[in-house]
N, C-alpha and C positions, 0 to 999 in steps of 0.2 A: 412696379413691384420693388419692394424693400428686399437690397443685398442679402440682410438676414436670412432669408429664404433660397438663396441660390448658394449651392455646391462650390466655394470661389473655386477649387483645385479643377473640378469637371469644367466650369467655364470659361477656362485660361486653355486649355490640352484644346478644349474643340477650336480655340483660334490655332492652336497649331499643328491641328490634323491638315496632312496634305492629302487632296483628292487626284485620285491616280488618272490620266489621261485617257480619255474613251478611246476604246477601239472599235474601227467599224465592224458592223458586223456584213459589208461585203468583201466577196471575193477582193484580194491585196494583188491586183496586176499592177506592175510595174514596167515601166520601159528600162533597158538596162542604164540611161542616161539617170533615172528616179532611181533604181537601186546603188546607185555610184552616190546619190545626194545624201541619200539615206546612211549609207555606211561612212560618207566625210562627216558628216554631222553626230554619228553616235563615236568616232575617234574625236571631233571636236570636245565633245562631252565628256569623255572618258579625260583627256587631257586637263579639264577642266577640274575633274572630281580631285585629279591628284595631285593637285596646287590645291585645292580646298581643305584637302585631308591635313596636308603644313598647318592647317592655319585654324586649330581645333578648337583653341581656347578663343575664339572670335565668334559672338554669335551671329552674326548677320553671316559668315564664310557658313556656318554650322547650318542654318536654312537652308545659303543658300547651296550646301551641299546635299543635301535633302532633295530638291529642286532637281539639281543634274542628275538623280540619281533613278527621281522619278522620270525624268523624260529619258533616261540609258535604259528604264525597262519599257519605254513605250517605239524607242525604234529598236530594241534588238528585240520586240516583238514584231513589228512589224518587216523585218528584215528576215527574222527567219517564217512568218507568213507570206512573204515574198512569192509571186510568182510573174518572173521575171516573164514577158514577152518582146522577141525581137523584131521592130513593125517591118523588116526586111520579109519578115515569112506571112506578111498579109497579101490578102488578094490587092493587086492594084486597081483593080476596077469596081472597088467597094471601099466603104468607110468602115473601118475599126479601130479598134484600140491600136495608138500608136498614129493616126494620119492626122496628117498636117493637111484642114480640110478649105478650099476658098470656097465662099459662099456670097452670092448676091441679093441685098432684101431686097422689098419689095418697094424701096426707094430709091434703087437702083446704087445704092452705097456698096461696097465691096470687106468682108473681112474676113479675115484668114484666122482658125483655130485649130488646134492642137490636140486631139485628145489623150489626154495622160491618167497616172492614177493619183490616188484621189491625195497623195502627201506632195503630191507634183503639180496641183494644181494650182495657178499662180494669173489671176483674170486681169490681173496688170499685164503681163508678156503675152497674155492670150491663151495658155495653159489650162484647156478644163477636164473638170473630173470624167472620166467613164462616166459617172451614174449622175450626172448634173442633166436637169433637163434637155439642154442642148445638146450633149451630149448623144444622151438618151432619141433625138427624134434624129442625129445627121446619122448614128449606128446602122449599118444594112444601105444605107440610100447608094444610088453611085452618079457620075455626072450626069447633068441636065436634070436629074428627078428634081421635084420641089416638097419639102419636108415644110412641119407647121411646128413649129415650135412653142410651146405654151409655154406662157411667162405670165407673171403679175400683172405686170402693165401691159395685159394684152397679145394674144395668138400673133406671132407674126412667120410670115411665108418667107423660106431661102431659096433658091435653088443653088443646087450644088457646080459649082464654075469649074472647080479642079481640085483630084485628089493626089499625095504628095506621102509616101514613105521615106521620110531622111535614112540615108547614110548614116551622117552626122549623128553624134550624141549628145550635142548640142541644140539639139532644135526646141 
């Protein structure tokens, strides 16, 4: 299509509309360990914006002030949706939100996860979401039960080896 026919002003603004970050639409449980992550990273931010703000007549600072400004309204929404839970007040003979869960497949391999919320989850450290499938099948079980986990590559069987509320806010 010949330029002639495009709007240049309207076609230049839509390269620089910034799309605001989704927010889930579930419950925002946090472990207070996730709501400490949540609140270093929006003063990260914050700090961020006001070195940015110096630097006005710079357009790349001026996006990417834009940028920090869009993700300071996505965790200070998320922070005041926040509903902190401390895995200290879970049952310990059940998995929930907040247990640090070990599990044995059904290859006899061993691995230990974490359930957190969903800005804490992190499948490198072993960190997964509340609402991830895995998540989703170890929820309710307690030791010795065996959970099926649906995955992509195939249903596979855990049994629950040992459950674990840290102290720690670190875990």
């Amino acid at each position: 299509m010949s330029r002639a026919f495009l709007n240049e002003d309207k076609f230049e603004q839509a390269g620089d509309e910034l799309v605001e970050r989704p927010i889930s639409p579930h419950p925002n449980y946090v472990t207070p360990r996730g709501f400490r992550l949540l609140s270093e990273e929006a003063a990260r931010l914050d700090t961020l914006r006001k070195q940015l703000i110096a630097r006005k007549d710079d357009p790349f600072a001026i996006q990417q002030k834009a940028e920090v400004e869009r993700d300071l309204r996505y965790f200070g929404a998320r922070m005041e949706s926040a509903i902190v839970v401390d895995p200290a007040t879970q049952p310990v003979t059940e998995v929930r939100f907040g247990a640090v869960v070990e599990v044995e497949d059904e290859n006899g391999d061993v691995h230990t996860f974490a359930i957190v919320g969903e800005d804490e989850a992190d499948i490198a450290n072993n960190h997964v979401s509340w609402v991830s499938p895995l998540a989703r099948a170890l929820i309710g079980a307690k030791v010795g039960d065996v959970v099926r986990w649906r995955r992509p590559a195939g249903d596979m069987e855990l049994e629950i080896t040992n459950i674990n509320y840290p102290l720690e806010e670190n875990a």
